[in-house]
C-alpha positions in Angstrom: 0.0 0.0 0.0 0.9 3.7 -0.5 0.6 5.1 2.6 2.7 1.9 4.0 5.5 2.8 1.5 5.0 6.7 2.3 5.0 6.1 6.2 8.0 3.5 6.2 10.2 5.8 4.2 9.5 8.9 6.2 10.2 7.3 9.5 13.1 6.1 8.3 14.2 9.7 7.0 13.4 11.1 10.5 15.8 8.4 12.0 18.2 11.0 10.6 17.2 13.6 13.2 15.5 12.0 16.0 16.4 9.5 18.2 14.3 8.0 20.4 11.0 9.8 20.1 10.0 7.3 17.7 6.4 6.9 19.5 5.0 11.0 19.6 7.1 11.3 15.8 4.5 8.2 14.5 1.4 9.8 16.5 2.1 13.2 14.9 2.6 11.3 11.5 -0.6 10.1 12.3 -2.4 12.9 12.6 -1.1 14.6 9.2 -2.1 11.8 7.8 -5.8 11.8 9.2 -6.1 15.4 8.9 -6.1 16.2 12.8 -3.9 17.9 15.1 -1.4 17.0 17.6 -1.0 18.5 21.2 2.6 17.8 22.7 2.8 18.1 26.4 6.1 17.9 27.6 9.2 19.3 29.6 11.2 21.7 27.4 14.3 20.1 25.7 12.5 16.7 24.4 12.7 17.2 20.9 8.8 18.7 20.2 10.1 21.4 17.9 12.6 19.1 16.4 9.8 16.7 15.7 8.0 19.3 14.0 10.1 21.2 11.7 11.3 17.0 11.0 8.3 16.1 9.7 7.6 19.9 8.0 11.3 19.1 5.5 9.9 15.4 5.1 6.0 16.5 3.6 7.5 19.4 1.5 6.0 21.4 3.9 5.9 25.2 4.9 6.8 25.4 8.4 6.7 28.4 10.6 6.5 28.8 14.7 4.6 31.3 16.5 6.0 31.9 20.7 2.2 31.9 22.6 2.9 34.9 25.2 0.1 36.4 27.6 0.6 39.3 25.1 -0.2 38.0 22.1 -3.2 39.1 20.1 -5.3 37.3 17.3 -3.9 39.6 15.2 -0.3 38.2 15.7 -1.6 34.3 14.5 -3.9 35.2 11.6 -3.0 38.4 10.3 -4.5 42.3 9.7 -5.1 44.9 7.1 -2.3 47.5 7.4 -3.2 51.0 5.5 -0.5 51.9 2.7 0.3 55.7 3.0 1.7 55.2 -0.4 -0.9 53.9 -2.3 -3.6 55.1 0.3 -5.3 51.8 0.4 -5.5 48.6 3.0 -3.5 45.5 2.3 -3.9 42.0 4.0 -0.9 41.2 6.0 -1.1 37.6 6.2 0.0 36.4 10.0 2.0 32.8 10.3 -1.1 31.2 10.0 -1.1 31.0 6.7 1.5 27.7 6.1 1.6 23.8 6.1 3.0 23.1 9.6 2.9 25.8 12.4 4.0 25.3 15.7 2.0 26.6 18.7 5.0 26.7 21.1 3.6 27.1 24.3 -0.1 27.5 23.5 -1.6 27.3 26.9 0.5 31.0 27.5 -1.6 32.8 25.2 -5.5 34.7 26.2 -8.4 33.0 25.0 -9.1 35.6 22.8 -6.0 34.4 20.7 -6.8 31.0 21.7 -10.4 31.1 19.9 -8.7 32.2 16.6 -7.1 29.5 16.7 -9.6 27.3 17.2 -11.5 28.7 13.8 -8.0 28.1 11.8 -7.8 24.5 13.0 -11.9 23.2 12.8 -12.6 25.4 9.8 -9.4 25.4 7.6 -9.9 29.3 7.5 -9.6 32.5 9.1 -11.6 35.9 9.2 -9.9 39.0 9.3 -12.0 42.6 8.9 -15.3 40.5 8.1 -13.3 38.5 4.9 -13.3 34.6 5.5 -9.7 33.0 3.8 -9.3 29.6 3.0 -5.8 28.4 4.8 -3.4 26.4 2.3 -3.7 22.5 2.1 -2.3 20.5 4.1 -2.9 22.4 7.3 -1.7 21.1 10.4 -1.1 22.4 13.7 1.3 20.7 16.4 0.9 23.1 19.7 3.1 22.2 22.8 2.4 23.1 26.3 4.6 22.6 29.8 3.2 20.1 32.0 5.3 21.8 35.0 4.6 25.6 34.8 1.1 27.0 35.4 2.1 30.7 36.0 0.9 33.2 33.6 -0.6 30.5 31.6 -4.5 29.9 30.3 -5.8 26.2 30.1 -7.2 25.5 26.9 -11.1 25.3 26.9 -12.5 22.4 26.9 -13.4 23.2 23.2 -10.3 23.7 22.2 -8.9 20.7 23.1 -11.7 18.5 21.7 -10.4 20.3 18.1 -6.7 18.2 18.9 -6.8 14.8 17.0 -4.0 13.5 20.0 -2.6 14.8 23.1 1.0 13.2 22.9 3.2 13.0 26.0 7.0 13.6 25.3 9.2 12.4 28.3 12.9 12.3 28.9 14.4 9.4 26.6 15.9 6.3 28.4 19.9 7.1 29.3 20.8 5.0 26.2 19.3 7.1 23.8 20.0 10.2 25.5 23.7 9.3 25.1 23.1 8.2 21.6 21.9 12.3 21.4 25.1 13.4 22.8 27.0 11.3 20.5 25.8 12.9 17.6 26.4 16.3 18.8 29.1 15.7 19.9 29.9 14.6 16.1 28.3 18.0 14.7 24.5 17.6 14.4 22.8 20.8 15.3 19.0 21.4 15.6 19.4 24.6 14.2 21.1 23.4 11.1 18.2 20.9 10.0 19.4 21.1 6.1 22.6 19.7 7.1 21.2 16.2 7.4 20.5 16.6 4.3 16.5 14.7 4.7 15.1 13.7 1.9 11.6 15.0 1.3 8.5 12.1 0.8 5.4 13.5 1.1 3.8 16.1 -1.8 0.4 17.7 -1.4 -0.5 14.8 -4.6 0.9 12.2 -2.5 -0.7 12.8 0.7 -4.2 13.3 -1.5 -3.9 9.9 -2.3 -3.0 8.4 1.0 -5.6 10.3 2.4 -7.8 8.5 -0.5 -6.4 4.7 0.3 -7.3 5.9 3.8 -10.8 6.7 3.6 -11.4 2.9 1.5 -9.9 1.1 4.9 -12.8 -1.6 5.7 -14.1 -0.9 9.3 -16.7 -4.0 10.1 -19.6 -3.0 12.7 -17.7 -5.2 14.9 -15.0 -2.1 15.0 -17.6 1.0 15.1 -19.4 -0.9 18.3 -16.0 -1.5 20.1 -15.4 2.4 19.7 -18.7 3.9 20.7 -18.7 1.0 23.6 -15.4 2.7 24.5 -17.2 6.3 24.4 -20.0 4.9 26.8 -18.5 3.7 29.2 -16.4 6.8 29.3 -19.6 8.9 30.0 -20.5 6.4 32.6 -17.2 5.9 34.1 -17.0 6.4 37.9 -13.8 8.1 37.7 -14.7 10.8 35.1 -16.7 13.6 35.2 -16.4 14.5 31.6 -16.2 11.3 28.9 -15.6 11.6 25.4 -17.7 13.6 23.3 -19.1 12.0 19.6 -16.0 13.5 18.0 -13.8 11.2 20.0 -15.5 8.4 18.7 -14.8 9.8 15.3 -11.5 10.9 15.7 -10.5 7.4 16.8 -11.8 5.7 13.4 -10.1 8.0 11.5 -7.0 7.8 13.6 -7.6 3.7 13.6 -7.9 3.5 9.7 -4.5 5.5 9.2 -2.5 3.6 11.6 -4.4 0.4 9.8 -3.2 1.9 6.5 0.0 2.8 8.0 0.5 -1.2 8.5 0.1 -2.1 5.1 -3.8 -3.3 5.5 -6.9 -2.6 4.0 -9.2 -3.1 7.3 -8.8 -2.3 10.9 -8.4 -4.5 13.5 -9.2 -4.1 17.5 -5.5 -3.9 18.1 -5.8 -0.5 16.1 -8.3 1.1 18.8 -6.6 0.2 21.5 -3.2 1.4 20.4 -4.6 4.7 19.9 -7.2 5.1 22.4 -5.2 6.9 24.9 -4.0 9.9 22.6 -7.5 10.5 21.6 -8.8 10.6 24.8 -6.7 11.4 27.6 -7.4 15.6 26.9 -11.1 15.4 26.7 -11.8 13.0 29.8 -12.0 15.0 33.2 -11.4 13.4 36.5 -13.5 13.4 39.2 -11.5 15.3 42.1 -11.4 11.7 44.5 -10.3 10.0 41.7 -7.6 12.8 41.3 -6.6 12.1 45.3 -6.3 8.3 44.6 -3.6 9.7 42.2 -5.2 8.4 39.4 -4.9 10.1 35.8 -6.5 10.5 32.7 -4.8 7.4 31.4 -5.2 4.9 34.2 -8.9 5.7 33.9 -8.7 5.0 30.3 -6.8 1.9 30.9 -9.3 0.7 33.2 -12.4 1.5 31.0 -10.7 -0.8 28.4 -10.6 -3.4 30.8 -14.0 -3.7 31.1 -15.1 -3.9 27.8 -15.6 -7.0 25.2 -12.5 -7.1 22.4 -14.4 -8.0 19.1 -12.8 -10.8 17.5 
C-alpha cells in the first residue's frame, strides 16, 4: 500500500534527526495523515520542535513557529489589514497562520481571545480577518506544545479547544541510552538549528498525501470495530472516575486515527489492536477526573486503561 511505502520511508528519514522519540514522531505522522492535530505536552528540551520542523522538511512542507505569550493578540496568528500611505489603500498582511506546519510553542500561554482564533483556523481550515473569511493552504496542520510543570501566567485551553486536537502526545525524557546516543551525535556535529545539514530527503507532496488520504478513507471498518469504539465512548460517559467522557468526535477521531494507523500497516481493514493502540491519545485531553479520583492519584490514562478493561474485544 501507499501510505505503507509513504509512512515506512519517512520514518526512516526522520531516523536521521531523532532519536528515540519514535512513538509522539508516528502519533504526529498520524495525525497529518488523518487530517487532525497533535497537542505535545512535555518538559522543554525533548525534541517537540525538532519533531516538527522533521516532519515539516519530510512532507514538503511550509513550516513556521509562532511563541504563545500572555501578550499576544489574534492579530499576531492570523494576520490584519495594514493602511499603505503610499498607495492610500489597505493591504492584507497575512500572519504565520497561513503555512503547512505551524507550531504553537507554548499555546496554553496565550489569552483565550488568541486562543479562539485558533480554534477557527484548525476546525474550519480558514480564518476571518476585517469580516473577509480565507481559506488556509492545504495541508494544514497544527502541532501546539504546552509545559506540563509551569502553570504561571498560563491559560488552560477550553474544553473546546482541546476536543479540536486529534491527540494529546506526551514527550518524556528518553531512556539514558538514547539520551547518550543524542550526545553522540552532537558531539559529532549535528545541530537542531542546522536541519538542512542532514541533508532529509523530502517524501510526502500535497498529490501524495491526496492519495493516502484517498487509500485511507477505503480502509474496511466492520460493525464489529464501530461498536468497540462507541462502547469505549459509553463507558467513558458512565465511568465512575470521570466527570467528563468523550464527546461523539472522539468516537470519530478514533476511526479516522484507527484506519490510518491500519493503512500505516500495510492493511486494508482495521483490526481491535488499532483502537486500543490509539485510544489513549485520543482521549486522555477530553476526559475530566473526578477530584477523588484525582486524590487516589489516578490520571486520565489509568482511567482509560481501566475502561478498556471492562469492555468486550471483538474478535
Amino acid at each position: 500500500m501507499l501510505t505503507h511505502d509513504i509512512a515506512t520511508r519517512i520514518r526512516a528519514e526522520a531516523g536521521k534527526v531523532l532519536v528515540g522519540q519514535e512513538e509522539p514522531f508516528n502519533h504526529m505522522l498520524i495525525a497529518l495523515l488523518s487530517g487532525g492535530h497533535v497537542l505535545l505536552e512535555g518538559v522543554p528540551g525533548t525534541a517537540k520542535t525538532l519533531m516538527a520542523k522533521t516532519l515539516a522538511a519530510l512532507t514538503q512542507a511550509e513550516f513556521k513557529r509562532v511563541q504563545f505569550t500572555p501578550d499576544l493578540m489574534p492579530s499576531d496568528v492570523i494576520g490584519t489589514q495594514v493602511f499603505e500611505l503610499a498607495s492610500s489603500q489597505f493591504r492584507l498582511r497575512k500572519g504565520p497562520v497561513f503555512t503547512n506546519v505551524l507550531l504553537g510553542d507554548e499555546i496554553n500561554r496565550a489569552p483565550a481571545k488568541t486562543q479562539s482564533a485558533l480554534l477557527e483556523a484548525m476546525e474550519e481550515r480558514q480564518v476571518t480577518i476585517e469580516g473577509q473569511r480565507l481559506a488556509l493552504p492545504e495541508p494544514f496542520f497544527v502541532a501546539a506544545t504546552q509545559n506540563p510543570i509551569e502553570y504561571e501566567g498560563t491559560y488552560p485551553l477550553p474544553e473546546a479547544q482541546l476536543d479540536r486536537f486529534l491527540f494529546k502526545v506526551l514527550v518524556s525524557y528518553a531512556p539514558q541510552d538514547v539520551e547518550i546516543e543524542v550526545l553522540r551525535r552532537y558531539h559529532q556535529g549535528f545541530d537542531a538549528r542546522r536541519l538542512e545539514a542532514a541533508r532529509l530527503e523530502p517524501v510526502l507532496t500535497p498529490d501524495l498525501l491526496a492519495q493516502c488520504r484517498a487509500e485511507i478513507a477505503a480502509v474496511q471498518v466492520d460493525d464489529g470495530i464501530l461498536k468497540y469504539i462507541t462502547d469505549i465512548a459509553l463507558a467513558s460517559r458512565k465511568s465512575l472516575d470521570l466527570l467528563l467522557g468523550g464527546s461523539p468526535r472522539a468516537s470519530i477521531g478514533l476511526l479516522l486515527a484507527a484506519k490510518t494507523w491500519a493503512a500505516m500497516q500495510g492493511r486494508a481493514f482495521a483490526v481491535p489492536d488499532d483502537v486500543k493502540f490509539l485510544v489513549r491519545p485520543v482521549y486522555r485531553h477530553r476526559v475530566i477526573l473526578k477530584p477523588e479520583a484525582e486524590i487516589e492519584g489516578m490520571n486520565a490514562d489509568t482511567a482509560i486503561t481501566r475502561i478498556l478493561a471492562k469492555i468486550e474485544v471483538p474478535r
